[in-house]
C-alpha positions as CSV (number, residue, x, y, z in Angstrom):
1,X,-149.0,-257.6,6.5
2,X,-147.1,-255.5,4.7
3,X,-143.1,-254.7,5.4
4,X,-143.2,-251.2,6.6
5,X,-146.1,-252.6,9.4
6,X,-143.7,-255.1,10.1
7,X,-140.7,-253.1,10.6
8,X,-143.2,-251.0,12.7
9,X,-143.9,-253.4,14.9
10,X,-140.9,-254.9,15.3
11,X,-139.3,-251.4,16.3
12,X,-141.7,-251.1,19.0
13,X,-141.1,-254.0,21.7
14,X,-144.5,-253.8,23.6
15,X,-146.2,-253.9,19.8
16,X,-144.5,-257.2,18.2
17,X,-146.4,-260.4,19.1
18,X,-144.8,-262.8,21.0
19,X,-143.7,-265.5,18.1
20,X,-141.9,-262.7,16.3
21,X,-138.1,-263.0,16.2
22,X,-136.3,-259.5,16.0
23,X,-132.8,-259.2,15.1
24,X,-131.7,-255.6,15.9
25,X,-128.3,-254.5,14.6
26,X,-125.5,-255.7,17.2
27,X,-124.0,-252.3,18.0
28,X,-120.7,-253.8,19.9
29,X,-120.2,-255.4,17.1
30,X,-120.5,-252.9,14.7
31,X,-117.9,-250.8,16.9
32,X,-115.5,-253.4,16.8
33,X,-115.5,-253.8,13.0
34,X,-115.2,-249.8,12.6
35,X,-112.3,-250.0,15.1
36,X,-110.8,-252.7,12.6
37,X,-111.7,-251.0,9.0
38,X,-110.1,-247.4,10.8
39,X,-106.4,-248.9,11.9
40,X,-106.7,-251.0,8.4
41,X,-107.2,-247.4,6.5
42,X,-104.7,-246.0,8.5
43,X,-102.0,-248.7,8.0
44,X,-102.5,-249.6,4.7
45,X,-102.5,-246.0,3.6
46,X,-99.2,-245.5,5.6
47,X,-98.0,-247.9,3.7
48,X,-99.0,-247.2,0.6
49,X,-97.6,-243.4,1.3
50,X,-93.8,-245.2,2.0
51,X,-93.9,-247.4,-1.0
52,X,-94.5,-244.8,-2.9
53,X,-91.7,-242.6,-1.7
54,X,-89.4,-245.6,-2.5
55,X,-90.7,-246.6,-5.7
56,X,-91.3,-243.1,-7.4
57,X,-89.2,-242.0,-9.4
58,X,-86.5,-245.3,-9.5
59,X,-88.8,-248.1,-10.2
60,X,-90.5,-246.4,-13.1
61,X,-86.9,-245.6,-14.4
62,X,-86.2,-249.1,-14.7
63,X,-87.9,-250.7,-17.3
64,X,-91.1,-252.1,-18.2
65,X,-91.1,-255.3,-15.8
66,X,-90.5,-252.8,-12.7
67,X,-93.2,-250.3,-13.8
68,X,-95.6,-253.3,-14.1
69,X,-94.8,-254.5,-10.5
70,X,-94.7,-251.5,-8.6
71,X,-98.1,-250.3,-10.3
72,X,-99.6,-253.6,-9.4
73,X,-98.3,-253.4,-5.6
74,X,-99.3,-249.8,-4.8
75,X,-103.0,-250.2,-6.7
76,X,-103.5,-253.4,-4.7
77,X,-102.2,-251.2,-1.5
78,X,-104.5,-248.6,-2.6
79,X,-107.5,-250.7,-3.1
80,X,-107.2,-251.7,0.4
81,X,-106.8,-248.4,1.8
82,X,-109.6,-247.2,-0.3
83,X,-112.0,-249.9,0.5
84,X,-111.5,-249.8,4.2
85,X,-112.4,-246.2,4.3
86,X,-115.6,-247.2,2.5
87,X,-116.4,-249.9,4.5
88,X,-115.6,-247.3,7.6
89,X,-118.0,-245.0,6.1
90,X,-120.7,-247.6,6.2
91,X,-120.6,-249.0,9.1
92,X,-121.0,-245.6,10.8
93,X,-124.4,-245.4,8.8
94,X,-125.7,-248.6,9.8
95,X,-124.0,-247.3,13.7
96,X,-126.0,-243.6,13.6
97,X,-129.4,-245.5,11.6
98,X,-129.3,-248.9,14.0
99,X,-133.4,-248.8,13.7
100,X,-132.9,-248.8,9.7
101,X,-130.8,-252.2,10.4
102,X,-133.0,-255.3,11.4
103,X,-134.2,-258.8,10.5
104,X,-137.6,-260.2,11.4
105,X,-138.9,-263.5,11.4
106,X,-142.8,-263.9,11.8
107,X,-145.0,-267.1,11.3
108,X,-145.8,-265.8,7.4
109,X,-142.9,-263.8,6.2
110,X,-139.0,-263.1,6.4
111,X,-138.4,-259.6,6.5
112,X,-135.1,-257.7,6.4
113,X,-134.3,-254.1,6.3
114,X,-130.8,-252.8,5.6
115,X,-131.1,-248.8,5.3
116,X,-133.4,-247.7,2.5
117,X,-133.6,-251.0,1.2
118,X,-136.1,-253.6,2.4
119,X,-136.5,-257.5,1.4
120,X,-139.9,-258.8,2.3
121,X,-140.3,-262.3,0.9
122,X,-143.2,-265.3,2.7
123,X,-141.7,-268.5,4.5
124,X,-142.9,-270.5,2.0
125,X,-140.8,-269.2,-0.9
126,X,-137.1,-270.0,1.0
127,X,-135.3,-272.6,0.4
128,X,-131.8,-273.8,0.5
129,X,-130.7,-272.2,4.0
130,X,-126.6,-272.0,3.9
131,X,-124.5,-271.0,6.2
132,X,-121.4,-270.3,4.5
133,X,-117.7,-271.1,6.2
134,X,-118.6,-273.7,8.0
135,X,-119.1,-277.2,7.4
136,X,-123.2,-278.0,6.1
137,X,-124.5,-279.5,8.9
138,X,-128.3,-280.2,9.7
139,X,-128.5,-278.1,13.2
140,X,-132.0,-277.9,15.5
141,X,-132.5,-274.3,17.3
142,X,-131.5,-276.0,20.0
143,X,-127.5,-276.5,18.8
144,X,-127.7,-273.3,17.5
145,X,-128.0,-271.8,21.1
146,X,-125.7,-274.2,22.5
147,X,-122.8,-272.8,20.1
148,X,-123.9,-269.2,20.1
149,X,-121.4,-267.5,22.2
150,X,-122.5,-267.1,25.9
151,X,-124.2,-263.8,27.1
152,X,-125.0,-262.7,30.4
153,X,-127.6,-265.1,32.6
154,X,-130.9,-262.7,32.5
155,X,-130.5,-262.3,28.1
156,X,-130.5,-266.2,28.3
157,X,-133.3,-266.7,30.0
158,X,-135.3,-264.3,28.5
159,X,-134.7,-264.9,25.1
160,X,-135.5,-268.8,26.1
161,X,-138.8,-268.0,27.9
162,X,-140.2,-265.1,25.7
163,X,-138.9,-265.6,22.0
164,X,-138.2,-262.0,21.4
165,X,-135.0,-259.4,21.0
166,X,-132.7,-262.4,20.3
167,X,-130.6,-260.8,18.8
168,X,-130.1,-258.4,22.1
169,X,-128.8,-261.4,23.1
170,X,-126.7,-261.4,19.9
171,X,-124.2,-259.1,21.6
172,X,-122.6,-262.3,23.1
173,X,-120.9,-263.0,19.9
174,X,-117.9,-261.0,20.5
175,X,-116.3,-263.4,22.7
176,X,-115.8,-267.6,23.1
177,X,-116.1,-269.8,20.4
178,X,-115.6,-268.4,17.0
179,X,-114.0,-270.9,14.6
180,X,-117.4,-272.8,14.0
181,X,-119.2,-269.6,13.4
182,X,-120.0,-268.7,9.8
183,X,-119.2,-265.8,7.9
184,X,-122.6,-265.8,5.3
185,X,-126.0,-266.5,5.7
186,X,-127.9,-266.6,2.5
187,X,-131.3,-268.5,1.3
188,X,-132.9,-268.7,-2.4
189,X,-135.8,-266.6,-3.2
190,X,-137.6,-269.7,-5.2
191,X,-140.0,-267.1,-7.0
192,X,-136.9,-265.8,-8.9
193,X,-134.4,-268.5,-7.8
194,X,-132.1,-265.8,-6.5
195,X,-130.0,-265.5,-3.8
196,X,-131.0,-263.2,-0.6
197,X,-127.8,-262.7,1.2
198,X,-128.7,-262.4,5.1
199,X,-125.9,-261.4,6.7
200,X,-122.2,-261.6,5.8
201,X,-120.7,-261.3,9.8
202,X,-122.3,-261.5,13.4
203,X,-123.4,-257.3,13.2
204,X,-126.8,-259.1,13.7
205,X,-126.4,-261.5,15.7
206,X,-125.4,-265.5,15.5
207,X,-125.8,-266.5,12.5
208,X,-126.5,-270.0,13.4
209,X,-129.2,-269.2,15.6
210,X,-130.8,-266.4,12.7
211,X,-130.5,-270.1,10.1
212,X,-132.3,-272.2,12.4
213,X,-135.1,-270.2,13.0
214,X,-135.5,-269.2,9.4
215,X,-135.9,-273.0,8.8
216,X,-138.3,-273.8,11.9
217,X,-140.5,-270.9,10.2
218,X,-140.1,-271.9,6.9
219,X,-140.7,-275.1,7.5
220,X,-143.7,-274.6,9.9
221,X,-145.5,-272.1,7.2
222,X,-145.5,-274.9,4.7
223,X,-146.7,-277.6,7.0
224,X,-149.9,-275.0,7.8
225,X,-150.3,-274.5,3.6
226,X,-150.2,-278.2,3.0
């Protein structure tokens, strides 16, 4: 099936079969990290606007060691003012465009789509699931769940009994346990021994719980080719 049916489907819950799993984008989430790139623009440009007005014109009359420094300290102040904004900016694209946003796992192919760009690749080309920032251990679907932060009683139960939205689900992971929870999912293409980055925070949902069932499907696609 090709990735446009795919993302189709998966866009329309009474259309995706039942063995499908459908990460939406987690829009609580999304909020929170705009809320957090906004006061970090506004802050570090505050500061960048006082450092200036202490540093200009004295520190640049005061030799070449202080010219050095304070460039160094306002254009690392900068950066970070600059690349909040931007990270601001794109986060309210992926917040007005949430059905441009999704990963979805079917029993052939692992498909993600992140605004115009799409990244279709079959089960039985990944390899090497990571989840980065957390130590490498070997975890079943099962302990995946167990340390996905808690959501309300009915998402439980229907993500357990019907396999679908999980990641509707995913909106529990802005509370309880955090430390354990990785920043970066990634795999390896092995047709170009590349690496497909899957998500770099929980905007999709846990990405424990997105690992495991990449590797249940993966794994379960080559046992049917072998």
């Amino acid at each position: 099936m090709e990735s446009v049916q795919i993302l189709a489907k998966a866009n329309t819950k009474e259309d995706a079969p039942y063995d499908w799993m459908i990460f939406p984008l987690v829009r609580s989430a999304v909020v929170l990290s705009i809320i957090g790139w906004f006061f970090g623009a506004l802050f570090s440009g505050l500061f960048f606007a006082l450092l200036v007005s202490i540093m200009i014109p004295h520190n640049y009359q005061s030799g070449v060691f202080s010219i050095i420094f304070s460039t160094l300290i306002l254009a690392a102040i900068l950066f970070i003012c600059l690349g909040s904004l931007w990270a601001l900016i794109v986060d309210l694209r992926r917040l007005i465009r949430p059905k441009q946003h999704l990963i979805v796992i079917t029993p052939e192919d692992f498909v993600k789509q992140e605004g115009e760009k799409i990244v279709h690749i079959p089960l039985e080309h990944i390899k090497y699931v990571t989840a980065r920032g957390a130590p490498p251990v070997d975890r079943s679907i099962e302990t995946a769940r167990k340390d996905a932060n808690p959501g309300t009683a009915g998402e439980t139960i229907s993500s357990l009994i019907t396999g679908r939205r999980i990641a509707e689900s995913g909106r529990r992971g802005l509370g309880g346990k955090r430390m354990r929870t990785p920043t970066t999912l990634a795999f390896i293409d092995a047709r170009t021994d590349k690496e497909v980055v899957v998500a770099t925070d929980k905007t999709y949902g846990d990405p424990y719980l997105i690992a495991a069932y990449i590797k249940q499907y993966a794994t379960a696609k080559i046992a049917r080719n072998t």
